[in-house]
C-alpha positions in Angstrom: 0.0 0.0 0.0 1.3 3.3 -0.5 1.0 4.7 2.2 0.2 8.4 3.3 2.5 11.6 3.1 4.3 13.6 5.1 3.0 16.3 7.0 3.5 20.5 7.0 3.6 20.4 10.5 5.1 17.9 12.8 3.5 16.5 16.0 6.1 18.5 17.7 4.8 21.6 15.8 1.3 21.0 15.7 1.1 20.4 19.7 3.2 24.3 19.8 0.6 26.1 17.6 -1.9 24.4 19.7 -0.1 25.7 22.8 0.1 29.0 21.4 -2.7 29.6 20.1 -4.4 32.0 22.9 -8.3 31.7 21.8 -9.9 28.4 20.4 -13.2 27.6 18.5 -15.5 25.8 20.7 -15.5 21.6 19.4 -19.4 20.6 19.2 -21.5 19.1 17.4 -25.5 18.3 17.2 -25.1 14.8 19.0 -23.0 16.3 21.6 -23.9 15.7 25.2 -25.1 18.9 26.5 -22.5 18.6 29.5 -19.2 18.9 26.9 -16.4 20.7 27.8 -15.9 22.9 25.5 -13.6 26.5 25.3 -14.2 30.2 24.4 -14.8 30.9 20.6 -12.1 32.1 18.7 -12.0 35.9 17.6 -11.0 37.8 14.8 -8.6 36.2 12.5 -9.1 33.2 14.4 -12.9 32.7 13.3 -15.3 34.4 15.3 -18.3 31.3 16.1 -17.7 27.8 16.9 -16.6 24.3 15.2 -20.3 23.2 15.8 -21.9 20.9 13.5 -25.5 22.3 13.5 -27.3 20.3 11.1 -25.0 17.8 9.0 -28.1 15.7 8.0 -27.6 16.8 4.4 -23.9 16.1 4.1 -23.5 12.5 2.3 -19.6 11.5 3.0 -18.1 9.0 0.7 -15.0 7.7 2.2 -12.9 6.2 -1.1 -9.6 4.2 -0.6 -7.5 3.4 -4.0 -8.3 -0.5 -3.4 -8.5 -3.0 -1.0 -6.0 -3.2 1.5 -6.3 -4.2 5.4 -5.6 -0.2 6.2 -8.7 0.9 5.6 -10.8 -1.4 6.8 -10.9 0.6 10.2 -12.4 3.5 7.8 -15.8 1.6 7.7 -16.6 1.2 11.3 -15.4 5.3 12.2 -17.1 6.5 9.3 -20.1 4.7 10.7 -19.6 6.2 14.0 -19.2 9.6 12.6 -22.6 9.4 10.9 -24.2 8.4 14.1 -22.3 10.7 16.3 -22.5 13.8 13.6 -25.7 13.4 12.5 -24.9 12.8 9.3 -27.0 12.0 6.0 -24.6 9.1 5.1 -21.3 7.8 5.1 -20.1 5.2 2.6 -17.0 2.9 2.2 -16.6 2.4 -1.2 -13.2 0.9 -3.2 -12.3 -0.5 -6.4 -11.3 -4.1 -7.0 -7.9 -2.6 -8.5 -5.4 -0.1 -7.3 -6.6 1.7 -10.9 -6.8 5.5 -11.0 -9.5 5.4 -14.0 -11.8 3.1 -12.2 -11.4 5.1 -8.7 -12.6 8.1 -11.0 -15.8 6.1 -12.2 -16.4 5.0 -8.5 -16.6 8.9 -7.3 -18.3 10.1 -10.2 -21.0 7.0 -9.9 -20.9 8.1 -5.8 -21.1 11.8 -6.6 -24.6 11.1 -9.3 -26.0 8.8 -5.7 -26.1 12.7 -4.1 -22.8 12.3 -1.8 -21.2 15.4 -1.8 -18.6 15.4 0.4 -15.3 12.9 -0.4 -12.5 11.2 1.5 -10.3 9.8 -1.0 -6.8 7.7 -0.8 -6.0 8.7 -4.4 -4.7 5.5 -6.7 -2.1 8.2 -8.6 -0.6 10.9 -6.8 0.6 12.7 -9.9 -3.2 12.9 -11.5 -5.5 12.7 -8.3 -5.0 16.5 -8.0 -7.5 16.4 -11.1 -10.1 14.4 -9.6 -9.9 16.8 -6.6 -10.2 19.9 -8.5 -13.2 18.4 -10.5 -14.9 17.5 -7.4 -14.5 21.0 -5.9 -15.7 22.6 -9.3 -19.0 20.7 -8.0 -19.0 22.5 -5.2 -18.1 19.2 -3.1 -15.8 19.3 0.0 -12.9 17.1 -0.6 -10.2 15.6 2.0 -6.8 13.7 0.9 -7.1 11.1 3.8 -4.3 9.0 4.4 -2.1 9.9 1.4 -1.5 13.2 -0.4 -1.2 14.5 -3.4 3.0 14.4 -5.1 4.2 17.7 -5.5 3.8 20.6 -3.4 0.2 21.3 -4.7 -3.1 20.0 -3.2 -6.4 20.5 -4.5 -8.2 19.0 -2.1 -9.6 21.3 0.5 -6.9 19.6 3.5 -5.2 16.4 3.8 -5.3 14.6 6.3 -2.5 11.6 6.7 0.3 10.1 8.3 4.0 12.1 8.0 5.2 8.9 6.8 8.9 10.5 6.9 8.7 10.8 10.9 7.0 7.5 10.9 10.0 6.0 9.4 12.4 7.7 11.6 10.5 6.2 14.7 10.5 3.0 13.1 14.0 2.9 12.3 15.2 3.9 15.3 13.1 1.3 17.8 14.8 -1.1 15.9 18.2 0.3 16.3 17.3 0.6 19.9 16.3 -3.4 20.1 19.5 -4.2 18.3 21.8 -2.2 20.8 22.5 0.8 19.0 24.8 -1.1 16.5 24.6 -3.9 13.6 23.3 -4.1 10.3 20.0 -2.9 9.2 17.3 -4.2 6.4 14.4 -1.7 5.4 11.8 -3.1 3.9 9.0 -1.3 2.0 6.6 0.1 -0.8 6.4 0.6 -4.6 9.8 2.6 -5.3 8.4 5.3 -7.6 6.0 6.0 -5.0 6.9 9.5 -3.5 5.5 8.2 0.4 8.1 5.4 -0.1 10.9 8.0 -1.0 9.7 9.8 2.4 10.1 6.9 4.4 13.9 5.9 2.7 14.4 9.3 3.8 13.5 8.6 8.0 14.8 5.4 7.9 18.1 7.2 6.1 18.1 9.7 8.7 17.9 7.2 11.7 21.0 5.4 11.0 23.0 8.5 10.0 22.1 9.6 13.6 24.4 6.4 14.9 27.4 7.7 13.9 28.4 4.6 11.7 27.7 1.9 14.2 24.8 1.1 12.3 25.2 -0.1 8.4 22.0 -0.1 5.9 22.5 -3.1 4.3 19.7 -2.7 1.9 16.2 -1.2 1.2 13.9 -3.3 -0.8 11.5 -1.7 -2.5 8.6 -3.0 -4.2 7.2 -5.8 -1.8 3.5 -4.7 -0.5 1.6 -5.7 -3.5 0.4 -8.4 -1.5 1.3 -11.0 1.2 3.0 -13.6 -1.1 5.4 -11.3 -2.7 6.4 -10.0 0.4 7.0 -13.4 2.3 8.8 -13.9 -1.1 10.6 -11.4 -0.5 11.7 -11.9 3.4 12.0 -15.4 2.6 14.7 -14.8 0.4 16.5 -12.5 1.8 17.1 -14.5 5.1 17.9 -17.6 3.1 20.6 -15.2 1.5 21.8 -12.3 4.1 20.1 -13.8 7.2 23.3 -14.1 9.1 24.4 -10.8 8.1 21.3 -9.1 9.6 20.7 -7.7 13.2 18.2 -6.0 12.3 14.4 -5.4 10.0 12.3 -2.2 9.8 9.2 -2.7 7.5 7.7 0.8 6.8 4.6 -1.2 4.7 1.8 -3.2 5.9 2.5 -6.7 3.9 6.3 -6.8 4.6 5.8 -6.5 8.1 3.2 -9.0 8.6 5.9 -11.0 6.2 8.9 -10.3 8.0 7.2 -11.2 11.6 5.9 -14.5 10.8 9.3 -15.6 9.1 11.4 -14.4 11.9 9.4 -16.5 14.0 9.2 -19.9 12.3 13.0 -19.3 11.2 14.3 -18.3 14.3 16.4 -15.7 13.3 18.2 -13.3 15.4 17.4 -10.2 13.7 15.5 -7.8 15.6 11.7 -6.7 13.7 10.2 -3.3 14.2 6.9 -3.0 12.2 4.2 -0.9 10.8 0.1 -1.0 11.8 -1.2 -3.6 13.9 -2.7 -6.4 12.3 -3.6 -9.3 14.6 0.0 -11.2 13.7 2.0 -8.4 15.0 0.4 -7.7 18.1 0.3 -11.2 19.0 4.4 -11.7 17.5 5.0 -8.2 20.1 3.9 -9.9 23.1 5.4 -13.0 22.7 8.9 -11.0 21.8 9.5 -12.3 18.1 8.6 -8.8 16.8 10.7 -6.0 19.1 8.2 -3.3 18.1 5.5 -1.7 16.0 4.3 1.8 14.8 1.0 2.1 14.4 -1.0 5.0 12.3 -4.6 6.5 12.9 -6.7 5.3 10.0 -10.1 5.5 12.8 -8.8 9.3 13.5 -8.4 10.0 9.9 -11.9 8.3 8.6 -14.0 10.5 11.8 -11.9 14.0 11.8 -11.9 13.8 8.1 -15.9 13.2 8.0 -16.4 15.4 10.7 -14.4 18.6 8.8 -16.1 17.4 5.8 -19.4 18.7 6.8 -18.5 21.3 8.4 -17.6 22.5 5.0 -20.3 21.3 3.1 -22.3 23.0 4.8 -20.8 26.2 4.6 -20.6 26.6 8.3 -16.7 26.7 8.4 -14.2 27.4 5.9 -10.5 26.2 5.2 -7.9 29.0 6.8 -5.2 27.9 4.2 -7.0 25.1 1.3 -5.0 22.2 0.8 -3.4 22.0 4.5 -1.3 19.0 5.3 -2.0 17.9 8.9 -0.3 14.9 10.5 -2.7 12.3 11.7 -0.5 10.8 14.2 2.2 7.7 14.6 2.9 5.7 17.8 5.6 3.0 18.2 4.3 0.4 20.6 6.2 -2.0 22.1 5.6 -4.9 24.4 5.5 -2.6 27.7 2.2 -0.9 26.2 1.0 -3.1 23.6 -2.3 -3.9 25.5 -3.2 0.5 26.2 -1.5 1.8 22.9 -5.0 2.6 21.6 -5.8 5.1 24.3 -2.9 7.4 23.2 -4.4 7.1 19.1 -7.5 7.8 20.7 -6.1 10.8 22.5 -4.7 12.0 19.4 -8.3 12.2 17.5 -9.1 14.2 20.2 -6.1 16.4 19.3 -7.1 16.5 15.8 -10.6 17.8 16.5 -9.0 21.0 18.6 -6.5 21.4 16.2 -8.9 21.9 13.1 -11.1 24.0 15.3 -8.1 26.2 16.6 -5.8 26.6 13.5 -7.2 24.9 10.7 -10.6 26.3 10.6 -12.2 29.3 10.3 -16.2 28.9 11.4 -19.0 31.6 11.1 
């Protein structure tokens, strides 16, 4: 899977606007509890009302991934919630049977003539999805880039909202420097190579070991190997039968690999230490029983709800974007074996974080 871009502004970064930012729109909506917390509404060039949903019962939210992939599947149950908890018209999980940019098009033009007007999409291409985006908003549709963003420095979407894949990789990298001592040789396994995400995360993983001073050696970085399962246990498979005395350590910065790379470290009992991405069932259960050193885990539930929620506040005209086509980082955690069982209350934390930091510095809401 290709997974999705880096972001304008760090965690670090985000969490210091949010810290400076001296006035904040009020986070409501129409199913709200009337007890909510909530803070003083923003004034002048901060918005001057609140990031309240009033009525979102005629926004129809199509969340669109490029194709099937075990990433999204999270997207169906949040957007679910979000139409519950939002008062929603609808939201929709909808995907092609091929990562195919053409037939993605027909999907959201077919979802867009069934009265959605308001898209999440994980564009197939992201050289051409800029044009689906900019013929969605020529519609007058609100559009989010959710879990992947556009190439370039350009996005026509109104925001994207996604992972900083480079920072990912970085955090991946250097748990598993940290589980192999600080020294050794490392293996990076990951996406399609002419992907730009996957440059991003070469880049973190590249920036990780340079940090060691030379104790650590790159070995290699194979691209090309999350297609699906069978290439990458291809993949793993050969390169243990070929290198695997020669590795202390595996970072996988791609769903498939990693799933890949835990269950052949395991049966093989090799010695090299495996940090790895998301946390699909195998993982989790290769964490706690120490064959996998570590994980880092996205938000795909905090990108499928904020991204629905923004979504109609912009529909319905009731907010609009401070600065269109804002990146904003959706979060990363690594998770290790100390807090593999409670890792989801800091991803759950971090939707929260999301919320307030559309309201606050994202937004702007009559």
């Amino acid at each position: 899977m290709r997974p999705p871009t880096r972001s304008v502004l760090s965690g670090v970064a985000a969490v210091a606007v949010l810290m400076a930012t001296s006035a904040a729109c009020t986070i409501k909506n129409s199913g709200a509890p009337s007890g909510t917390q909530t803070q003083a509404p923003a004034s002048g060039k901060a918005g001057t009302g609140t990031a309240e949903l009033a009525d979102g019962s005629g926004t129809k939210v199509a969340l669109v991934p490029g194709g099937a992939h075990p990433y999204f599947q999270p997207w169906k149950a949040a957007g679910a919630a979000a139409k519950k908890e939002y008062g929603l018209g609808d939201v929709a999980f909808d995907e092609t049977s091929e990562w195919d940019q053409q037939k993605q098009d027909n999907l959201v033009s077919t979802l867009a003539a069934r009265g959605y007007n308001a898209f999440g999409i994980f564009g197939v291409s992201p050289t051409d999805i800029n044009t689906t985006f900019a013929d969605l908003k020529s519609q007058g549709f609100a559009v989010a880039s959710l879990a992947s963003c556009p190439a370039g420095g350009t996005d026509r979407a109104d925001f994207c909202l996604s992972t900083d894949v480079e920072v990912a990789a970085y955090k991946a990298a250097k748990a598993a420097i940290e589980a192999m001592g600080g020294k050794g040789t490392l293996v990076h396994l990951t996406g399609n190579n002419v992907d730009a995400n996957t440059q991003l995360r070469i880049k973190g993983v590249a920036a990780a070991v340079k940090e060691s001073g030379g104790k650590v050696k790159l070995l290699q970085t194979i691209t090309d190997v999350d297609k699906d399962l069978q290439t990458a246990q291809k993949a793993v498979s050969d390169l243990l039968a070929a290198k695997g005395n020669q590795i202390q350590g595996i970072v996988t910065t791609a769903y498939n690999p990693a799933v890949a790379a835990a269950d052949a470290v395991k049966s093989s009992g090799a010695k090299a230490k495996v940090v790895a991405i998301d946390d699909d069932a195998k993982i989790l259960s290769a964490i706690k029983d120490g064959s996998v050193a570590a994980t880092v885990v996205q938000n795909p539930v905090g990108q499928a709800e904020v991204g629905s929620w923004a979504l109609a506040l912009l529909q319905t005209k009731q907010c609009t974007m401070r600065h269109p086509g804002q990146i904003v980082d959706s979060g990363s955690f690594v998770v290790s074996k100390a807090d593999v069982g409670t890792y989801d209350a800091a991803r759950k934390a971090k939707t929260e974080q999301l919320k307030k930091q559309f309201a606050d510095t994202v937004l702007t809401c009559k």
